[in-house]
C-alpha positions as CSV (number, residue, x, y, z in Angstrom):
1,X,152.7,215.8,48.8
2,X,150.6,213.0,49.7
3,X,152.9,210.3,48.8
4,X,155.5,210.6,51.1
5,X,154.0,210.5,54.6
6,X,155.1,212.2,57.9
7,X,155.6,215.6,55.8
8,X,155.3,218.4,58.5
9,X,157.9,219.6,60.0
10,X,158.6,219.1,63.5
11,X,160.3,221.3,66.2
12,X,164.1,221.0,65.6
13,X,166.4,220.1,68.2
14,X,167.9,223.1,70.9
15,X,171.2,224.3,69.5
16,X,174.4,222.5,69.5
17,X,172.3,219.4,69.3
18,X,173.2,216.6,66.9
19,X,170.6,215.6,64.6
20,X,168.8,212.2,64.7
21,X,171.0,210.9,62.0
22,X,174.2,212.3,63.1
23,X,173.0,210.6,66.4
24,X,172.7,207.4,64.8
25,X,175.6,207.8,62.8
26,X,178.1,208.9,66.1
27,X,176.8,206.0,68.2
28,X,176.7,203.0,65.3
29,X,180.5,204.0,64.5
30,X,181.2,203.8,68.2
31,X,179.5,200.1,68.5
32,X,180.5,198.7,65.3
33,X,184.2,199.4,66.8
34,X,183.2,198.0,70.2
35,X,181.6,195.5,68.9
36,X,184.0,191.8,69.9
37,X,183.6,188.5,68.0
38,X,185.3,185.3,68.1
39,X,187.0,183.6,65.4
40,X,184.2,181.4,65.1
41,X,181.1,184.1,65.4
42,X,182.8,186.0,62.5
43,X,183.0,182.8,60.4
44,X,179.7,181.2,61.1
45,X,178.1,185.2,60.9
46,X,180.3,185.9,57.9
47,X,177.3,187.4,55.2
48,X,175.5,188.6,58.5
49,X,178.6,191.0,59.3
50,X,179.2,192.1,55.7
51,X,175.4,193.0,55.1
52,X,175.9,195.1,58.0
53,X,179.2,197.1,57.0
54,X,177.7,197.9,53.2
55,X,174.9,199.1,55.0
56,X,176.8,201.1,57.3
57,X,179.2,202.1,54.5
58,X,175.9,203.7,53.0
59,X,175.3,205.3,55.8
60,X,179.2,207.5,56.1
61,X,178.9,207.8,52.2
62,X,175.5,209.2,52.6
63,X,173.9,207.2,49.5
64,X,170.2,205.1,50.1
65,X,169.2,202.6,48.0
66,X,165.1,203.1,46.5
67,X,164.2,199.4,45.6
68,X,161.3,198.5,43.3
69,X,159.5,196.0,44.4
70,X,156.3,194.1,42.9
71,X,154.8,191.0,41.1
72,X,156.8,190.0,37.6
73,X,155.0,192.1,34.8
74,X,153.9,195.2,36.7
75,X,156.5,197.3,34.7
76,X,159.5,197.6,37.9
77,X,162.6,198.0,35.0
78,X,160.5,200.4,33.0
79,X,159.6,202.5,35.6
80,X,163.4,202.6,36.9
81,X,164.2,203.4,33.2
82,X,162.0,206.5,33.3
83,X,163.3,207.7,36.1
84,X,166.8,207.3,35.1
85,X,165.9,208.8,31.5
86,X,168.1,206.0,29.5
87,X,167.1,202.0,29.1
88,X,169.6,200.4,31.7
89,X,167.2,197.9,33.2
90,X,166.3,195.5,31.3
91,X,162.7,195.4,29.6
92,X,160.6,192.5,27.5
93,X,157.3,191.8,26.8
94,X,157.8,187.8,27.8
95,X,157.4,188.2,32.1
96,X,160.5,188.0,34.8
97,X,162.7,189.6,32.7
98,X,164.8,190.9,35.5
99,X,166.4,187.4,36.7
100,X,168.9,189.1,39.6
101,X,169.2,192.3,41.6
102,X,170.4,195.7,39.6
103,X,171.7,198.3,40.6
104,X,172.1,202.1,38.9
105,X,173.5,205.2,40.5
106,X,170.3,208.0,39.7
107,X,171.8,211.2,39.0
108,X,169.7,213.7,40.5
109,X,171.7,216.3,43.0
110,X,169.3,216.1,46.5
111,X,170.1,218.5,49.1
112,X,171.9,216.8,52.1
113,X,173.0,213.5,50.1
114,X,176.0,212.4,48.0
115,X,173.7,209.8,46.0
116,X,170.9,207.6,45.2
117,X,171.1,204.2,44.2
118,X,167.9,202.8,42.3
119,X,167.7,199.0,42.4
120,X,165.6,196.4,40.3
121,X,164.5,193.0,41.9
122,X,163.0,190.3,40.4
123,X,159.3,189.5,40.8
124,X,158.1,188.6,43.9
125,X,155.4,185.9,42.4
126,X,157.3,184.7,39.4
127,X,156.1,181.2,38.2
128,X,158.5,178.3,39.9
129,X,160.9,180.9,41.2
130,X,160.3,180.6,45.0
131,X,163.5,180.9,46.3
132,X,164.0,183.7,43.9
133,X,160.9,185.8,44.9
134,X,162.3,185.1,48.8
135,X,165.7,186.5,47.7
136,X,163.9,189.9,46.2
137,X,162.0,190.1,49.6
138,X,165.2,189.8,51.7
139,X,166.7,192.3,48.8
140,X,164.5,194.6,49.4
141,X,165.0,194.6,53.3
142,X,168.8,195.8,52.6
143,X,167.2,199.0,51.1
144,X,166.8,202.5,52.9
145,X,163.1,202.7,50.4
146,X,161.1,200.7,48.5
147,X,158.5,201.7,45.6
148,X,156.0,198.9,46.1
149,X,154.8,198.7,42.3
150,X,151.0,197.3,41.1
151,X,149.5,198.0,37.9
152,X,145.6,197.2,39.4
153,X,143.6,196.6,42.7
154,X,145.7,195.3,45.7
155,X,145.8,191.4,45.4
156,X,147.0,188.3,47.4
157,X,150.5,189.0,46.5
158,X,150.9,192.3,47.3
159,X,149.2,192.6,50.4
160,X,151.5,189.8,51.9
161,X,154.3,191.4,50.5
162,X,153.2,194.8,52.1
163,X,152.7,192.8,55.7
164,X,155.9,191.8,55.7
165,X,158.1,195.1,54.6
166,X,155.7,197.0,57.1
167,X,156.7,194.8,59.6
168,X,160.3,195.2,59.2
169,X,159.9,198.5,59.6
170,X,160.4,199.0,55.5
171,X,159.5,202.9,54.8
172,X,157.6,203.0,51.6
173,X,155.7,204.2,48.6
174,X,152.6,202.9,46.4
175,X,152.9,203.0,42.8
176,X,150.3,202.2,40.5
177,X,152.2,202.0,37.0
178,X,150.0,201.9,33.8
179,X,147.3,204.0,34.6
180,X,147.1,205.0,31.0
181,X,145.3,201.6,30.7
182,X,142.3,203.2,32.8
183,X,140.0,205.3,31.4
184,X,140.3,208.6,33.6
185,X,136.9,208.4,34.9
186,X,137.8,204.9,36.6
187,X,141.1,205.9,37.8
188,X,140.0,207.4,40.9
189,X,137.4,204.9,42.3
190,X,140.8,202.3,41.1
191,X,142.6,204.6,43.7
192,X,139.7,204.6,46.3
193,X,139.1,200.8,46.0
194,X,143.4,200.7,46.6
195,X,143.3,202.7,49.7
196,X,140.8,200.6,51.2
197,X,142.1,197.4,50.9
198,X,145.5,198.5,52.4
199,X,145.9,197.4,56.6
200,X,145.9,199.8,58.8
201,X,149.5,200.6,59.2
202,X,150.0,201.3,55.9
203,X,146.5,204.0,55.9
204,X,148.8,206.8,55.3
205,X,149.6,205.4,52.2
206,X,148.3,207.1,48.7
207,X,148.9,205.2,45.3
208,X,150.7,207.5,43.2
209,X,149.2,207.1,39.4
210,X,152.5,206.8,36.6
211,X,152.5,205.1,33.1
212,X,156.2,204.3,32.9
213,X,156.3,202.8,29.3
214,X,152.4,204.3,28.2
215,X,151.5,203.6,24.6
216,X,150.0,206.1,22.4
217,X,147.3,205.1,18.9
218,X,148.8,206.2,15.7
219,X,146.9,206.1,12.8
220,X,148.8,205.3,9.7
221,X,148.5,206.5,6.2
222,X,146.6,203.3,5.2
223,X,144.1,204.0,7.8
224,X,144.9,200.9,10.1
225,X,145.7,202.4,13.9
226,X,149.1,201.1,15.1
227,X,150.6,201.8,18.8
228,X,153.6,203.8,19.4
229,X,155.6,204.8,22.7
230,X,154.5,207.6,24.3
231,X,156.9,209.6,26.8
232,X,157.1,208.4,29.8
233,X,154.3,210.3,32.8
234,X,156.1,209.4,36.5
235,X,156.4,213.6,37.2
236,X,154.4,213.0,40.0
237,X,156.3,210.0,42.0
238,X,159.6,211.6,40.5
239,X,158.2,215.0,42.3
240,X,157.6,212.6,45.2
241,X,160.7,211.0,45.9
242,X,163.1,213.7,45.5
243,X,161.0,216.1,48.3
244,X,160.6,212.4,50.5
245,X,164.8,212.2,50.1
246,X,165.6,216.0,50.6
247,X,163.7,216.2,53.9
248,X,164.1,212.3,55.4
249,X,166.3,210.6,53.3
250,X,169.2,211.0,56.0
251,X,167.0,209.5,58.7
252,X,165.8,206.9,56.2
253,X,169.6,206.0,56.2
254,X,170.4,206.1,59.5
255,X,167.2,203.9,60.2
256,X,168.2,201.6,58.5
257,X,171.7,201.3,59.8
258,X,169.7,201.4,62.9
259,X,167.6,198.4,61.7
260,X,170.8,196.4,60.7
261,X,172.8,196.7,63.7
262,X,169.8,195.9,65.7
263,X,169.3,192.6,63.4
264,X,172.8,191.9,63.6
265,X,173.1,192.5,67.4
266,X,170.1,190.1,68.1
267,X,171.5,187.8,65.9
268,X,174.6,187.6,67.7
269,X,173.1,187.8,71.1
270,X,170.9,184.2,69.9
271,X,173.7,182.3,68.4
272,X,175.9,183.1,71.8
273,X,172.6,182.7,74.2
274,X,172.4,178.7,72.0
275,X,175.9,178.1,72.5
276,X,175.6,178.9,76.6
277,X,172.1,176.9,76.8
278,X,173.4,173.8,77.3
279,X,176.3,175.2,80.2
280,X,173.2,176.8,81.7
281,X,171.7,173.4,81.8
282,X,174.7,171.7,83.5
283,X,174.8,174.7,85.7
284,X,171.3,174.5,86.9
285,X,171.1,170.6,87.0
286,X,174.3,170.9,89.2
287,X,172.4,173.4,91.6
288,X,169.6,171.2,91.9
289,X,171.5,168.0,93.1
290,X,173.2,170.3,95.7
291,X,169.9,171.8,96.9
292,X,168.2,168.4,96.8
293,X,171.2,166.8,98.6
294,X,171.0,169.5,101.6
295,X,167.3,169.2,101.7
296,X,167.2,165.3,102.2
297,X,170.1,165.2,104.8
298,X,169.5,168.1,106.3
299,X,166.8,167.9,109.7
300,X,166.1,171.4,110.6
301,X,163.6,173.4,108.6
302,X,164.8,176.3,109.1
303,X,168.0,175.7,107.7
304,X,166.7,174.2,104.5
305,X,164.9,177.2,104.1
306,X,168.1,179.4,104.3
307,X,169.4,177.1,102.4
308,X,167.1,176.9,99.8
309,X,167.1,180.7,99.4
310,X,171.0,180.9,99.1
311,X,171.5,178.5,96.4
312,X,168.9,180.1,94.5
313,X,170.6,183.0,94.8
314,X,173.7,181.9,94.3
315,X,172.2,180.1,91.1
316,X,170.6,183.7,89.9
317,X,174.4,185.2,90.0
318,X,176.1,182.2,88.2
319,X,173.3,182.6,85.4
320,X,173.4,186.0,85.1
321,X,177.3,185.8,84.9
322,X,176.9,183.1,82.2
323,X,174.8,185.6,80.4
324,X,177.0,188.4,80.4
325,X,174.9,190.2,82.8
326,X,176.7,190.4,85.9
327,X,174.7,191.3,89.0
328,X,175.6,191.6,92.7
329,X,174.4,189.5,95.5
330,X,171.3,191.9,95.9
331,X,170.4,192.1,92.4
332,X,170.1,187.9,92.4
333,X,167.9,188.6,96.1
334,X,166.1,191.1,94.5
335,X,165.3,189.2,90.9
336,X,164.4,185.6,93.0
337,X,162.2,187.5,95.5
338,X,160.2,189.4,91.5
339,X,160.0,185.6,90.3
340,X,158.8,184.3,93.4
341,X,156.0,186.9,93.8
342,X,154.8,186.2,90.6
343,X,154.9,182.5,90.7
344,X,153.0,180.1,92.5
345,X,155.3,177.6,92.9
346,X,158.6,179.4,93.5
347,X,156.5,181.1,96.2
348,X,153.7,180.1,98.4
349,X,153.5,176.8,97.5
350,X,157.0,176.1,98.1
351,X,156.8,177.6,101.4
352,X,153.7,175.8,102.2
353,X,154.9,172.3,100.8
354,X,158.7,172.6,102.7
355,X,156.9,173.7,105.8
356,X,154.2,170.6,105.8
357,X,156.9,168.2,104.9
358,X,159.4,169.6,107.0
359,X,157.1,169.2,110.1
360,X,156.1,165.9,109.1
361,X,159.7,165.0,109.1
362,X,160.5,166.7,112.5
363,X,157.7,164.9,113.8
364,X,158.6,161.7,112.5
365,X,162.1,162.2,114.3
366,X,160.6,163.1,117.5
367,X,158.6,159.9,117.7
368,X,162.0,157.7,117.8
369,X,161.9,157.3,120.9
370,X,158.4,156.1,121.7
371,X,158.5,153.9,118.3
372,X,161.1,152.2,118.8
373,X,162.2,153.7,115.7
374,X,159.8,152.7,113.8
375,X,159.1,156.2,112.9
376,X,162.0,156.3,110.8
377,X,160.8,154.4,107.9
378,X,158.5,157.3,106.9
379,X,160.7,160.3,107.4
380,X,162.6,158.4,104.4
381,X,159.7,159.0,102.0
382,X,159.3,162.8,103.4
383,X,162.9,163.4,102.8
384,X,163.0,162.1,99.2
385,X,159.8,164.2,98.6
386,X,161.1,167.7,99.9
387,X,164.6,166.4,97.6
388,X,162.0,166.6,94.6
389,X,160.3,169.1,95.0
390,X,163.8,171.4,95.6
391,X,164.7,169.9,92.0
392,X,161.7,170.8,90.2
393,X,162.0,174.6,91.8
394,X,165.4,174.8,91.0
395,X,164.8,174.0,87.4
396,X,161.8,176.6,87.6
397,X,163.9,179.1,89.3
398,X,166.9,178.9,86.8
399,X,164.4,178.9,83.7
400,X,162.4,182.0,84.9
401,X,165.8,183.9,86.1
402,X,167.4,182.6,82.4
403,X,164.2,184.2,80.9
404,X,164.7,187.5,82.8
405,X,168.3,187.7,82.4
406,X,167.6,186.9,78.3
407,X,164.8,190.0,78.4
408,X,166.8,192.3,79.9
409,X,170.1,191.6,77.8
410,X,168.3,191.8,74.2
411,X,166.8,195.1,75.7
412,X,170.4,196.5,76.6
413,X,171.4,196.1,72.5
414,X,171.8,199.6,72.2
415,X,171.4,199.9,68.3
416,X,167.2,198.6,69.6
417,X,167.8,201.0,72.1
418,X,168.0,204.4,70.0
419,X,165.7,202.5,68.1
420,X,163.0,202.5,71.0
421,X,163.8,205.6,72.2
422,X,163.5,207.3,68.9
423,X,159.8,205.7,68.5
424,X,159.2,207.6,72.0
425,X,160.2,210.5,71.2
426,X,160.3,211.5,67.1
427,X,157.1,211.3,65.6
428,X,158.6,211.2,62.1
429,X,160.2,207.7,62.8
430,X,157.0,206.4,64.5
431,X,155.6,207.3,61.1
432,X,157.8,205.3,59.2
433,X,158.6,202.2,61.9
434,X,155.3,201.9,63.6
435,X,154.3,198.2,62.1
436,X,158.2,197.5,63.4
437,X,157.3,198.6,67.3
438,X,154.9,196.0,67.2
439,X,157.1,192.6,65.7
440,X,160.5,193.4,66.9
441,X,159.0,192.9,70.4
442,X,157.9,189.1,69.6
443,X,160.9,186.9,69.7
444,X,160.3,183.7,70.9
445,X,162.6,182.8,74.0
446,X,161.4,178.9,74.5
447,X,164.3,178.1,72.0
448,X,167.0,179.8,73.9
449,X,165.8,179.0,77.9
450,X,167.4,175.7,79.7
């Protein structure tokens, strides 16, 4: 079946080993109970957390959701009504028909599942329905598949619409409904022209052809030609999705639980990483004063030095304790001495500067005696500048360790975790999440640093 892609079968685990989606299954159960939040997370989270427990629900019930999705007119309702073999969706010949999601149970027994849910959404390009069109798009994230539907060529539309499921890691399938309308010598070079318009993560991709609603001449007895309903012709993306659901559509569940605890998790990890930015801020300021303070007063080089290096370790531990990421002494030696390697200022130039100013200074004091003191009014200046310049690497020092400490934590989610690891290692999920690999990487952390 060319439809659904990643097809062949790979090498099963040893014996005794759980599957990938009892693996996912065992380990979400075990972090959705571990999983802590104040009064005021699960309030201000509220529709966030409940998204996440219907989708896990899905998950222990064993029943995906298969989501049309498409511009207004393109024949989503009818095509769910053919599959279903009864009208429940809605149909009309005026456009955006479907005003809200709907949802119907598809009746079809599939080996390892307890159920399929098949859900209409409105269209994604309906005319001054914008928020509406957003609210199909986020719709049609909550769903473990989604039947991208077109009735011609790839547009505008679809394309961005195909950009962004692929990049949410949205497995999928390309339906091109109405292709009675083609003649059948066009149909194929319709289908060619499709397949190379779509970007390259979705090149696996083949449009299957339907005609959910097709209409059929009928000559009357008058002579005038009238047109009738035909039956419906979706065999071949019925055949389709019930060999794509028997043999993945337990990892397409578990995926997407996968998916949801992940966008949960990060979710959480921002709003609590927002509510310490401006503690991390104190705490760093705080630091800074002190180190600036000890640098100024302070005549021997070598001490400020040792001193300098201690409070930004002692700096490193507080911020890594404020982030929920305790680390001993060694870790916050070891982390200082990575940031100062790879940063100018935190390293040689700090060194170089402290060591210039600091003999300036120690010269300047030496000289007392044969200026009279004089030689004092310019150590001031020298001692205000190395106060400075320990402020400004303080600050850098606690925003590159608060930039670590923020990688490293959103790595340690273990929902992205599996998630990662499974990309690694199971070739069937790099098939259907490997747009995702690339965009879940690319959160911005500017927002978040002090």
């Amino acid at each position: 079946m060319s439809a659904a892609p990643g097809q062949a079968a790979a090498a099963g685990p040893p014996p005794g080993t759980p599957s990938t989606p009892e693996r996912c299954r065992l380990l979400l159960q075990q972090w959705r109970q571990d999983l802590e939040l104040s009064g005021r997370e699960r309030s201000l989270l509220a529709a966030e957390l409940a998204a996440l427990d219907r989708q896990l629900e899905r998950l222990l019930q064993r029943r995906p959701r298969v989501a049309v999705f498409g511009r207004v007119g393109v024949g989503k309702s009818s095509l769910l009504n053919a599959l279903l073999g009864e009208s429940h969706f809605a149909t009309d010949v005026a456009h955006g028909c479907t005003r809200r999601q709907q949802a119907r149970a598809w009746r079809r027994p599939i080996s390892g599942l307890a159920g399929v849910e098949l859900v209409d959404t409105p269209g994604i390009d309906e005319i001054a329905a914008a928020a509406r069109a957003r609210l199909a798009r986020r719709l049609a994230l909550g769903a473990d598949l989604v039947l991208l539907v077109i009735d011609a060529d790839l547009g505008r539309v679809e394309l961005e619409a195909l950009e962004i499921l692929l990049a949410s890691g949205k497995p999928l399938l390309l339906v091109l409904n109405r292709s009675d309308c083609w003649p059948a010598a066009e149909l194929p070079a319709l289908q060619a022209s499709i397949r190379r318009r779509l970007p390259a993560a979705a090149a696996h991709l083949e449009p299957i052809a339907v005609a959910a609603a097709p209409r059929q001449p009928r000559v009357l007895a008058d002579g005038r030609v009238r047109s009738e309903a035909g039956p419906a012709q979706v065999a071949p993306l019925e055949t389709a999705l019930l060999e794509l659901l028997e043999q993945q559509g337990a990892l397409l569940l578990a995926l997407n639980a996968l998916r949801a605890a992940d966008r949960f998790s990060q979710t959480l990890h921002r709003f609590r990483l927002q509510q310490g930015r401006r503690r991390a801020q104190e705490l760093i300021g705080r630091f800074a004063v002190a180190k600036a303070t000890a640098v100024a007063i302070n005549p021997l080089l070598l001490l400020d030095l040792a001193g300098g290096i201690a409070c930004d370790s002692a700096l490193v531990l507080q911020l890594s304790q404020l982030y929920g990421l305790p680390m001993g002494r060694r870790g916050a030696r070891q982390l200082l001495a990575r940031l100062s390697g790879h940063n100018a200022l935190l390293g040689g130039t700090q060194l170089g500067l402290q060591l210039l100013l600091g003999g300036m200074r120690q010269l300047l004091l030496l000289a007392v005696p044969l200026s009279g003191g004089l030689s004092l009014a310019p150590a001031a200046p020298v001692a205000l500048a190395q106060a400075a310049l320990a402020v400004q690497t303080t600050r850098r020092t606690g925003r590159l360790a608060a930039a670590e400490l923020l990688r490293s934590s959103a790595a340690a989610g273990q929902p992205g975790a599996l998630l990662r690891r499974l990309l690694a290692q199971d070739p069937e999920t790099r098939r259907w999440l490997g747009a995702w690999q690339a965009s879940a990487a690319s959160g911005a952390l500017d927002p978040l640093l002090p």
